[in-house]
C-alpha positions as CSV (number, residue, x, y, z in Angstrom):
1,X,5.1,-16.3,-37.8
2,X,6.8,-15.2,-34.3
3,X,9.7,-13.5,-34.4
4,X,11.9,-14.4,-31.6
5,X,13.6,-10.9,-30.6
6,X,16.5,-11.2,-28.3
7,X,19.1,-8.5,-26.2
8,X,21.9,-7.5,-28.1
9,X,24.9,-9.6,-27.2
10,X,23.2,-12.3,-25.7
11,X,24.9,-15.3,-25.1
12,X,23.0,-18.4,-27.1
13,X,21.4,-20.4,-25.0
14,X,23.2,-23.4,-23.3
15,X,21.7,-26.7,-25.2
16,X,22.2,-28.7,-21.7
17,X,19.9,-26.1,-19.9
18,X,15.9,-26.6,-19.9
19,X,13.8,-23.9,-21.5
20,X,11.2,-22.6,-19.2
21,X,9.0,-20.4,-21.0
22,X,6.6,-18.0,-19.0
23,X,3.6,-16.7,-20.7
24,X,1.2,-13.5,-19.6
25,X,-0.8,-11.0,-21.3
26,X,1.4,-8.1,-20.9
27,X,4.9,-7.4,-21.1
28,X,4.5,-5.2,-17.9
29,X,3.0,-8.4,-15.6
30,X,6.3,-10.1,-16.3
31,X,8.7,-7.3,-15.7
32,X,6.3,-6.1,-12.8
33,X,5.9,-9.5,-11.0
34,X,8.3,-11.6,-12.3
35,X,11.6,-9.7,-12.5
36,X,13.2,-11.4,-9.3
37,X,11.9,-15.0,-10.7
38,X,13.7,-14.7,-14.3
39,X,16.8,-13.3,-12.7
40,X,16.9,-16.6,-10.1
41,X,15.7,-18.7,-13.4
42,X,19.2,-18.0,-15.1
43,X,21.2,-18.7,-12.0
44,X,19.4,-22.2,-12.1
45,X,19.2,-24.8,-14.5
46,X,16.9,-23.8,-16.7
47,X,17.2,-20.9,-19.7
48,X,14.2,-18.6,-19.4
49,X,12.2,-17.4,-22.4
50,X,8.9,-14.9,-21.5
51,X,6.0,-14.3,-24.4
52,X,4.2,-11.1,-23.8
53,X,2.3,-8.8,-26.3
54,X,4.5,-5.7,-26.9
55,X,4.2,-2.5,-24.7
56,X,6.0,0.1,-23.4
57,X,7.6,-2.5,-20.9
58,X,8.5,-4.7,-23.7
59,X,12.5,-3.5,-24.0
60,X,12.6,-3.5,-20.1
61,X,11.5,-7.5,-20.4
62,X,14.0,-7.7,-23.2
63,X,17.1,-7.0,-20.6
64,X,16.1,-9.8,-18.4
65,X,15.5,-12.4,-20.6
66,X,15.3,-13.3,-24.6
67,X,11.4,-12.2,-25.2
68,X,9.3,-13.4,-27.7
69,X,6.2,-11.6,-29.0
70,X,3.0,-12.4,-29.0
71,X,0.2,-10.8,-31.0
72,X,-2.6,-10.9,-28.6
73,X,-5.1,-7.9,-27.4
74,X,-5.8,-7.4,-23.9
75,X,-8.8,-6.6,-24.1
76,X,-11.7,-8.5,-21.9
77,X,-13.5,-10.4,-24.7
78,X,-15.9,-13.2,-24.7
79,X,-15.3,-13.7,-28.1
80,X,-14.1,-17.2,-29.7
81,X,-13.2,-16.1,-33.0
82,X,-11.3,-13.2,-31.7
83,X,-8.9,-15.6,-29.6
84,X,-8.2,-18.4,-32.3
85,X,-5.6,-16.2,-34.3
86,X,-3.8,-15.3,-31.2
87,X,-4.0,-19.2,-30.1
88,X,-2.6,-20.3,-33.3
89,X,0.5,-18.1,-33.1
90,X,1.0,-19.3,-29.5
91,X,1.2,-22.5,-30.2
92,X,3.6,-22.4,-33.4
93,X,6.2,-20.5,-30.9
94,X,6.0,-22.6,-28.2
95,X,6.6,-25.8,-30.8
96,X,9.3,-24.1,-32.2
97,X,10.6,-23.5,-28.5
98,X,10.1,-26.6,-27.6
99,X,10.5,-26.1,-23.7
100,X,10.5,-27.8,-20.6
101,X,8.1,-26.4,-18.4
102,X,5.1,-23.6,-19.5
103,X,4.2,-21.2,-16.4
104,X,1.4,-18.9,-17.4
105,X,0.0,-16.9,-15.9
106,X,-4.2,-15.1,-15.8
107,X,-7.2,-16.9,-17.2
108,X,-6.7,-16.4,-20.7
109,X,-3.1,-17.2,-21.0
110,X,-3.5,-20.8,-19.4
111,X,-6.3,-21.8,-20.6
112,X,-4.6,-21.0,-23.9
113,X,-1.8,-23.0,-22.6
114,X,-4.4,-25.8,-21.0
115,X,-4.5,-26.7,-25.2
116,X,-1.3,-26.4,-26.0
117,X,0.3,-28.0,-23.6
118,X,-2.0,-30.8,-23.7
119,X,-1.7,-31.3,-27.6
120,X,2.2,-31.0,-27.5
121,X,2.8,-32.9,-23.9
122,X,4.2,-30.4,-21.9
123,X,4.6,-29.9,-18.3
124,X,2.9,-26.4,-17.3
125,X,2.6,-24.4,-14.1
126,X,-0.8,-22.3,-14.4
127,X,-0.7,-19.3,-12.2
128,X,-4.1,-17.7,-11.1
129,X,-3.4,-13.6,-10.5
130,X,-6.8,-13.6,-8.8
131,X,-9.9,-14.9,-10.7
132,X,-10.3,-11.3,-12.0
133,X,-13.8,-9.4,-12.7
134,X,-15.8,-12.3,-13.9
135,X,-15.6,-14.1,-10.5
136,X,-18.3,-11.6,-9.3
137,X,-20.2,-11.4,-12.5
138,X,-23.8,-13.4,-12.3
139,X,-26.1,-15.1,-15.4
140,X,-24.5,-15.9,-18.6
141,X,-20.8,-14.8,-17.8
142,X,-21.0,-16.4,-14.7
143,X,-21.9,-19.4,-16.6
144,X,-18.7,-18.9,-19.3
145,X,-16.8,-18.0,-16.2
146,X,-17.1,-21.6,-14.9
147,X,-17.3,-23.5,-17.9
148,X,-13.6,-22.0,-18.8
149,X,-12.0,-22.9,-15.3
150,X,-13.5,-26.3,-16.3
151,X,-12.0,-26.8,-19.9
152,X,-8.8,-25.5,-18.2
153,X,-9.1,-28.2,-15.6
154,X,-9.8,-30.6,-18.5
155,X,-7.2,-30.2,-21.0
156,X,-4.2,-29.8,-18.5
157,X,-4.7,-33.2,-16.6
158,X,-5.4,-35.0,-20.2
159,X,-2.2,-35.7,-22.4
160,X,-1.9,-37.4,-26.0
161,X,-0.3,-40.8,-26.0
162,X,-1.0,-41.6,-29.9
163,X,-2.5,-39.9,-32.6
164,X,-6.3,-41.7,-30.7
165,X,-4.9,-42.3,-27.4
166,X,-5.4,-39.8,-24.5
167,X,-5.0,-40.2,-20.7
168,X,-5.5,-38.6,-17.7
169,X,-1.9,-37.7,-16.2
170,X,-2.9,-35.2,-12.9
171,X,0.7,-35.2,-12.4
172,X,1.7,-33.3,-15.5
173,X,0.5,-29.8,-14.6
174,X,0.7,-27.5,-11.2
175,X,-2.0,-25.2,-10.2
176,X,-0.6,-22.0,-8.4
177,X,-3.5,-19.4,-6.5
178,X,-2.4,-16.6,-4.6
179,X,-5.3,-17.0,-1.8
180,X,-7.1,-19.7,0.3
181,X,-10.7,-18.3,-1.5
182,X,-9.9,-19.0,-5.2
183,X,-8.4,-22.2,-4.3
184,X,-10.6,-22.9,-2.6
185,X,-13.7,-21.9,-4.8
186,X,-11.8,-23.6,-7.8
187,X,-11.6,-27.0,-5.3
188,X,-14.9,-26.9,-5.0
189,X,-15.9,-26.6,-8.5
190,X,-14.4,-29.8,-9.5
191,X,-14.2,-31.7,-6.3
192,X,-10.5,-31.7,-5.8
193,X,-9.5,-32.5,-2.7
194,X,-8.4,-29.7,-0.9
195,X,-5.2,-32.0,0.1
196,X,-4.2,-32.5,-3.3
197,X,-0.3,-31.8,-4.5
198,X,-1.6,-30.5,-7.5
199,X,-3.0,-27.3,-6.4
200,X,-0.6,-25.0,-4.7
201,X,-1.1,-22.2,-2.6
202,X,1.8,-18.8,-3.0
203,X,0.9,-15.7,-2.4
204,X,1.4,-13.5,-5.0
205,X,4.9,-12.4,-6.6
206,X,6.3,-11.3,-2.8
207,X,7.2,-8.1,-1.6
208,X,10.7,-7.0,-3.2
209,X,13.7,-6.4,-1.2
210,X,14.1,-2.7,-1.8
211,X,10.5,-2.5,0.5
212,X,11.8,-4.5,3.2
213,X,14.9,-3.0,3.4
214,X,13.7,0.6,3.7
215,X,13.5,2.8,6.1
216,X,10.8,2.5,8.9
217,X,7.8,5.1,8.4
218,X,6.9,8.2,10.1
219,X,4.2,6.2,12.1
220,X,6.9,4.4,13.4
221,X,10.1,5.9,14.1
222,X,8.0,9.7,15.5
223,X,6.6,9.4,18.8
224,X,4.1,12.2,18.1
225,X,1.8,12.3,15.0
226,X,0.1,14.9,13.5
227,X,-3.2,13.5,12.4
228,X,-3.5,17.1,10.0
229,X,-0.6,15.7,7.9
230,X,-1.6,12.5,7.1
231,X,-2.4,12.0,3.2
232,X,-3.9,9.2,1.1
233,X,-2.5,7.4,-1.6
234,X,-4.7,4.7,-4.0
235,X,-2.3,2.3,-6.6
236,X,-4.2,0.5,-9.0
237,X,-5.5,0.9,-12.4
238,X,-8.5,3.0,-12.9
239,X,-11.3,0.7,-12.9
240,X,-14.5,1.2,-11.3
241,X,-14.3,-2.3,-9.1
242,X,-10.9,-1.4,-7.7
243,X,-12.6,1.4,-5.7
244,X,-11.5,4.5,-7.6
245,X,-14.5,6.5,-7.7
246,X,-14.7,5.7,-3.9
247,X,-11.3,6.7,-3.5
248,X,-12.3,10.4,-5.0
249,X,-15.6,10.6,-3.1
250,X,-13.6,10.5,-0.1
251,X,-11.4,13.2,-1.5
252,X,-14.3,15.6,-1.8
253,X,-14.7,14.6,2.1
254,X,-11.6,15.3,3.3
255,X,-10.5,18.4,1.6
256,X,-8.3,19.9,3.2
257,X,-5.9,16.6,2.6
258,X,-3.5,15.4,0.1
259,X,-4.9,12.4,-2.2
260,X,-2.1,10.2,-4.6
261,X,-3.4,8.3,-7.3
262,X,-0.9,6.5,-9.2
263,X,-2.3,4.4,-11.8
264,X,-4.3,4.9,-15.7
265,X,-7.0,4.5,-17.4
266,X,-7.5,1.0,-18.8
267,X,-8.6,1.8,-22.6
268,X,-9.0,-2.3,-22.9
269,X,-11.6,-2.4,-20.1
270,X,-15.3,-1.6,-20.1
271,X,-14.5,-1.0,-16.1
272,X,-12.0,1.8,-16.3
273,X,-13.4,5.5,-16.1
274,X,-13.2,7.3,-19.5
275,X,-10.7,9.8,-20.6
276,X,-13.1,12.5,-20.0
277,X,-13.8,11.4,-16.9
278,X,-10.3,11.1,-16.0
279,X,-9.6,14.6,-17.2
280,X,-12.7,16.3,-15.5
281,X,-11.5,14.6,-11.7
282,X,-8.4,16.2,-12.6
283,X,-9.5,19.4,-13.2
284,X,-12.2,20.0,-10.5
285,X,-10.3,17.9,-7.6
286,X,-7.6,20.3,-6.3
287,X,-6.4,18.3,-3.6
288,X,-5.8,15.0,-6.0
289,X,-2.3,14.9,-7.5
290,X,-2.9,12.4,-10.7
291,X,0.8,10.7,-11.3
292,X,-0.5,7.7,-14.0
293,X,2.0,4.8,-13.2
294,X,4.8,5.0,-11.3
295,X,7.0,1.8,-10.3
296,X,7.3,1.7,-6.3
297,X,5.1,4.6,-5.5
298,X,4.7,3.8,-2.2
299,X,8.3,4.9,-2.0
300,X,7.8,8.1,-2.7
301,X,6.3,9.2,0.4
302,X,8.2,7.8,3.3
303,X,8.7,11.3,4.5
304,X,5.3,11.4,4.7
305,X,2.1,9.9,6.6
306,X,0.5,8.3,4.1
307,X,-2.8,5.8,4.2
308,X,-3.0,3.5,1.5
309,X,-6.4,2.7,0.4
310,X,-7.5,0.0,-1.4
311,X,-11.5,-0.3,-1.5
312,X,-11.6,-3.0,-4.4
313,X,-14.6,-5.4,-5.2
314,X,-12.5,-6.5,-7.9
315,X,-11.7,-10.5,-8.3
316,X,-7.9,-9.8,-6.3
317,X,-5.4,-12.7,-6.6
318,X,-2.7,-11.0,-3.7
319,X,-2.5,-7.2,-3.7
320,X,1.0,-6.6,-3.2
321,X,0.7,-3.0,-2.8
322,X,-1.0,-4.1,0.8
323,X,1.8,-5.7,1.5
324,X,4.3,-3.3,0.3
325,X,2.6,-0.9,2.6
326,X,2.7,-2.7,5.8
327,X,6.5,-3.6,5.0
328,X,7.0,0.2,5.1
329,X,4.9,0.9,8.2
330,X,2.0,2.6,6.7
331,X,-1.6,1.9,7.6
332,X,-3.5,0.8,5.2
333,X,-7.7,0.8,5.1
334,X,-9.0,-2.3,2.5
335,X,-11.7,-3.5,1.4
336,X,-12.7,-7.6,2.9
337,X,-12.7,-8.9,-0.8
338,X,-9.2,-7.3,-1.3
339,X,-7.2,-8.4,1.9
340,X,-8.6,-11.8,0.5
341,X,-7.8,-14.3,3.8
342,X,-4.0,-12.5,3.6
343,X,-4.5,-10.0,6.0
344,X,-6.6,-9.9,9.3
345,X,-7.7,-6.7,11.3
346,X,-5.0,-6.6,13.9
347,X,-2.7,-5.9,10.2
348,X,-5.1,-3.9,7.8
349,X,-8.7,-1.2,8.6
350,X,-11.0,-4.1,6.8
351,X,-14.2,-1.9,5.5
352,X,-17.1,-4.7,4.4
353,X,-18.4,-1.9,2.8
354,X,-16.4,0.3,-0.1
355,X,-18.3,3.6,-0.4
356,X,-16.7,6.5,0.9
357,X,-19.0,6.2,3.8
358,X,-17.2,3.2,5.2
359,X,-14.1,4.5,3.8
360,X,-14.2,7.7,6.6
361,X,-15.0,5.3,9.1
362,X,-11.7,3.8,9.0
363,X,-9.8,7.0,8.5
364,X,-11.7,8.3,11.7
365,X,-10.4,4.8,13.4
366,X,-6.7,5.8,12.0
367,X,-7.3,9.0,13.7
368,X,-7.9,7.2,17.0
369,X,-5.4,4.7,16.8
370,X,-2.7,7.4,16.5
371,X,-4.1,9.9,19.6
372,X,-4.5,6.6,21.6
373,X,-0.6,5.6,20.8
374,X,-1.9,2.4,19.3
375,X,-1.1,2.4,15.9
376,X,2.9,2.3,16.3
377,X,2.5,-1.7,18.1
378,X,0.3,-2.6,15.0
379,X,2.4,-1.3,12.8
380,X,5.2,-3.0,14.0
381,X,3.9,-6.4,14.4
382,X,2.3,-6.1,11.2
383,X,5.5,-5.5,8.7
384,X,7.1,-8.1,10.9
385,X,4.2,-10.5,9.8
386,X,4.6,-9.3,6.0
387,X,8.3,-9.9,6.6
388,X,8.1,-13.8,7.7
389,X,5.6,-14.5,5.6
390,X,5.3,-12.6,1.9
391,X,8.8,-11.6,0.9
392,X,9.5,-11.9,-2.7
393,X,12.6,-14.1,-2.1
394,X,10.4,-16.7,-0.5
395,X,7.9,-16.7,-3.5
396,X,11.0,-17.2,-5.4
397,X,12.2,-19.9,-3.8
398,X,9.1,-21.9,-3.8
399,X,8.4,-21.5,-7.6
400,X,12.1,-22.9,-8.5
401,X,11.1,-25.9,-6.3
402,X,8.1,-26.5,-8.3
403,X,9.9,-26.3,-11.5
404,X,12.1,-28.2,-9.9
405,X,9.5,-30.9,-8.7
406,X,7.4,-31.1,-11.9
């Protein structure tokens, strides 16, 4: 049975307000991505409730907003069995909830909603944070891959009239994707219409304020740039397909510069380097400072010149650390599959190519860029492009009008 766990000396909940429960597999997503959208939740008309396994973000979430948990493992499985426990206490919370609208968000959380909200008849609002790993995986998980996105398809335009009675209602869930290629690829899949009302395009969670108020960057406010100085900074979580061995390949090139890595290891992921791995880079890579997980790291060095790098293969939904970036005036070298149809070349160093190879390449164009007194204009248009177009308030606003809409 869930135990509902709420702040101490929270007010109850207002009866006339609609619940709005959102759903993801981590405690640290919602806080992470979602902060902003709970906060604006509670100065609407609905009453927001978030389910999350526990972790250490859990009593953070807590502050925000009353926070159920969930007993789920986040760890990649292909496993049935290992999912129906997990399922079952999902779906006894959220009938005991009994809430207005479910917005979930990752694979496995909506197509766990996909059921539940299609056997209880609720509205839902699936949110896809990039179709993640298995979008670039080939044979029989490419297969699985597909066949889920299906069933997810499936069972959230179906809805129970009677007890033998089901319907097709397209109307009763909202598809969000955070860029044109997964919405696209998902349109395709089962011949949508790519006009359809039912699939939405909004990018990401939005830049916060705190970014696009800051200060402008070194690259921007000095008129001369010492290309010795600059230092490179990588945010992500350990894992092989977001580029960090990459990442410290080009460290062992460029030696005689400062390398940031703020992320961990991902114990939950066959992807993420090992702990012996992680403590042999840190030992033998003297000009890597390892910082684990840091909230707004980017922050940290706007004294500084720093490149963010971001050489990922992985599945990325929106990476808002590109974003960030540019919003401070940093350059920023990325990878084609990670700008993912956000960013074009006259805003980010696109690399086809990840290795560390490709990776000097781009710092060698940086270079260039700065002794050329070109990389100040880019700069410049480019945060005011992230700034019209990827703030976090106008996420915000669009996802109350959905809730709104639904």
């Amino acid at each position: 049975m869930s135990k509902i766990k709420t702040k101490k000396k929270t007010v109850k909940k207002n009866k006339a307000l609609k619940t709005i429960i959102l759903i993801a597999n981590s405690s640290w997503y919602l806080f992470h991505y979602r902060s902003k959208l709970i906060s604006q939740i509670k100065n609407s008309n609905f009453y927001p409730i978030a389910i999350a396994p526990k972790d250490k973000f859990s009593e953070k979430l807590s502050n925000l907003c009353q926070l159920v948990q969930w007993k789920i493992t986040s760890k990649n499985s292909l496993n049935i069995f290992s999912l129906i426990k997990p399922f079952f206490n999902l779906l006894s919370t959220v009938y005991k909830l009994k809430p207005y609208i479910i917005h979930s968000h990752t694979i496995k959380a909506n197509l766990f909603v996909s059921f539940l909200s299609c056997f209880l008849n609720y509205k839902s609002v699936l949110s896809f944070a990039g179709l993640g790993s298995l979008s670039n995986k080939n044979g029989l998980q490419k297969i699985i891959f597909v066949y889920i996105l299906k069933t997810i398809y499936l069972f959230s335009t179906i809805e129970k009239k009677r007890f033998y009675l089901w319907l097709r209602n397209y109307e009763r869930t909202i598809f969000i994707f955070q860029n044109i290629r997964d919405k696209s690829f998902f349109e395709d899949l089962l011949n949508i219409d790519n006009k359809s009302e039912q699939l939405r395009l909004i990018s990401g969670s939005g830049v916060p304020n705190i970014y696009v108020q800051s200060p402008t960057s070194v690259f921007i406010r000095e008129k001369i740039i010492n290309t010795n100085n600059l230092c490179f900074v990588y945010c992500a979580r350990l894992l092989r397909s977001k580029g960090i061995i990459d990442f410290l390949k080009l460290s062992r090139i460029y030696k005689k510069y400062k390398f940031y890595v703020y992320g961990e290891i991902d114990l939950n992921s066959k992807d993420s380097i090992t702990k012996s791995e992680y403590l042999n880079y840190k030992s033998n890579l003297s000009n890597v400072s390892f910082q684990e997980f840091k909230s707004n790291p980017l922050l940290n060095h706007q004294n500084d010149q720093p490149v963010l790098i971001v050489p990922s293969s992985y599945g990325e939904g929106f990476p808002r650390a590109i974003a960030e970036a540019i919003c401070l005036g940093f350059p920023v070298i990325a990878s084609e599959n990670a700008c993912a149809s956000h960013f074009n070349r006259n805003q980010v160093f696109i690399t086809k190519n990840c290795d560390a190879e490709s990776l000097k390449k781009k710092v060698i164009k940086i270079k260039k860029f700065i002794k050329n007194d070109q990389l100040r204009e880019l700069l410049i248009e480019s945060k005011k492009f992230i700034e019209d177009n990827y703030t976090e308030d106008l996420v915000v606003r669009k996802t109350l009008e959905i809730y709104e809409e639904i």
